[in-house]
Steps between C-alpha positions, in 0.01 A plus 500: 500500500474551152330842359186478288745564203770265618208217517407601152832462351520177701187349319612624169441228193706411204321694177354256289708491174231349296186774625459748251680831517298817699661797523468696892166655518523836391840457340482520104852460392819354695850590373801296711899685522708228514835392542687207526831650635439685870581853579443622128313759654176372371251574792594861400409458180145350623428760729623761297297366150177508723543808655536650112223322382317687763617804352346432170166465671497090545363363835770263603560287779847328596563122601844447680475102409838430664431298808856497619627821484184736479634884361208707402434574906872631549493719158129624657590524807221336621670184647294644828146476334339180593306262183162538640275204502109562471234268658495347158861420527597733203799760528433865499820604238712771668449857328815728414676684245142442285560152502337176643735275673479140639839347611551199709720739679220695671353194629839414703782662750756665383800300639283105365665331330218355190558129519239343235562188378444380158124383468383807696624781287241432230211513722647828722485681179217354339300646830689788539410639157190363440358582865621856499210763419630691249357823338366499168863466320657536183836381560635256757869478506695210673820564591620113523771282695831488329498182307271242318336353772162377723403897511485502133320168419262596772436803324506366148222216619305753676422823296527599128835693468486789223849543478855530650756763552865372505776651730856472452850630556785535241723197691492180284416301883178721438433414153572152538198478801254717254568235227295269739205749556504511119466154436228504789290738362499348161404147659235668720358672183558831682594837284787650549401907515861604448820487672651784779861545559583587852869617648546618133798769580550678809447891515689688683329734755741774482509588136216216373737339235405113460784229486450185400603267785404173412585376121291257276266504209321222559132683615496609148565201358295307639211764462583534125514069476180475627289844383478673855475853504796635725258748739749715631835476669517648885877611620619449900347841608570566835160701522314150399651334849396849715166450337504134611603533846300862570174292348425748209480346226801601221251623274329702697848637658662613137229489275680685228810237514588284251426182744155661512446500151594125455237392757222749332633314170417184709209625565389576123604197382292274685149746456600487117590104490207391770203789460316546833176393333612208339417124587726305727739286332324161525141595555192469249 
């Protein structure tokens, strides 16, 4: 039999692309981290950024949006908490680390495997966000699906989008996939916020010199071609996997590191470039 959420997720809709965009109740402004290229580390950077936007007083929730691979309840370690449904079939977000959650991986086991097919993913999102009851929150960040797919169209139909953090890695395979969230974003009439850097160097944790493994100038090119603001670049730390795996977030782990201090920059950038108070981007 199916569970009250399982039915829900089974009746889910298609978001109507032509109905005007709402934002979640409660939710003022949505941010997305995005990626083309996989493993760039950019669920990191979303949990991270939220976590530091916390720390400059925001109220900020986090939406893991990727319906196949679901990362936020690993990096939380609250792949255990259930998505609890209320008689009014909302979902109750899952509290920690001062954030509000809502993943489609509490709502599953474990060891599924998240088999949606095409014309689905729009509405399982659509419902997920929109039927979750928030807090009264500043900031929403979406850490997105690698790619330029249904997850991001569904999203892009169903709520005005403020703005967009890119993450990349210095390989040109990398840059070449981030060319295509460029042109995306640009199509979509989305803002680019600024650009992040991830793998940038490895330090060494005997005597904390970085080396640059991975060559390639192309982040910064691309970032000066089209007027990004390069946010910060994050070296392979091995403190930022121990964070990942222990479920303490890196920032909160080494606060006074310089991977720290790129995600606080993260942080800064988006309250200066999207003020808390300010209108959604789309809205009268």
């Amino acid at each position: 039999m199916l569970s009250q959420v399982g039915r829900f997720f089974a009746e889910a809709k298609a978001p109507n692309p032509f109905a005007r965009k709402v934002p979640p109740q409660n939710v003022k402004h949505i941010i997305l981290a995005a990626s083309c290229k996989g493993g760039v580390g950019k669920s990191t950077v979303a949990m991270n950024t939220a976590i530091a936007l916390t720390k400059q007083g925001m109220r900020v929730g986090l939406f893991d949006a990727d319906l196949y691979g679901p990362s936020v309840p690993t990096m939380t370690l609250t792949s255990d908490s259930s998505l609890v449904m209320t008689q009014e079939n909302k979902f109750l977000p899952v509290y920690v680390n001062g954030l509000e959650t809502v993943s489609i991986g509490n709502a599953v086991k474990k060891e599924d495997a998240l088999l949606w097919k095409g014309p689905a993913v729009g509405g399982l999102i659509t419902q997920l966000l929109k039927d979750s009851l928030w807090s009264e929150l500043d900031y929403l960040i979406i850490d997105t699906p690698p790619g330029t797919g249904d997850v991001h169209l569904a999203l892009y139909d169903a709520v005005p989008i403020d703005g967009a953090i890119l993450v990349t890695s210095p390989q040109n395979v990398a840059m070449a996939d981030v060319i295509r969230n460029v042109d995306m974003f640009k199509k979509m009439r989305i803002p680019v916020l600024g650009l992040v850097r991830n793998f940038d160097g490895f330090v060494c944790p005997c005597c904390g010199e970085v080396t640059k493994i991975f060559q390639g100038q192309k982040a910064d090119e691309m970032a000066k071609e089209n007027k990004y603001e390069v946010l910060g670049s994050i070296p392979i730390d091995p403190a930022i996997a121990k964070a990942a795996d222990s479920g303490i977030p890196a920032i909160d782990q080494a606060p006074d590191s310089a991977y720290a201090k790129v995600f606080q920059n993260i942080a800064k950038k988006i309250i200066e470039k999207v003020p808390k108070d300010s209108k959604p981007r789309g809205t009268k």
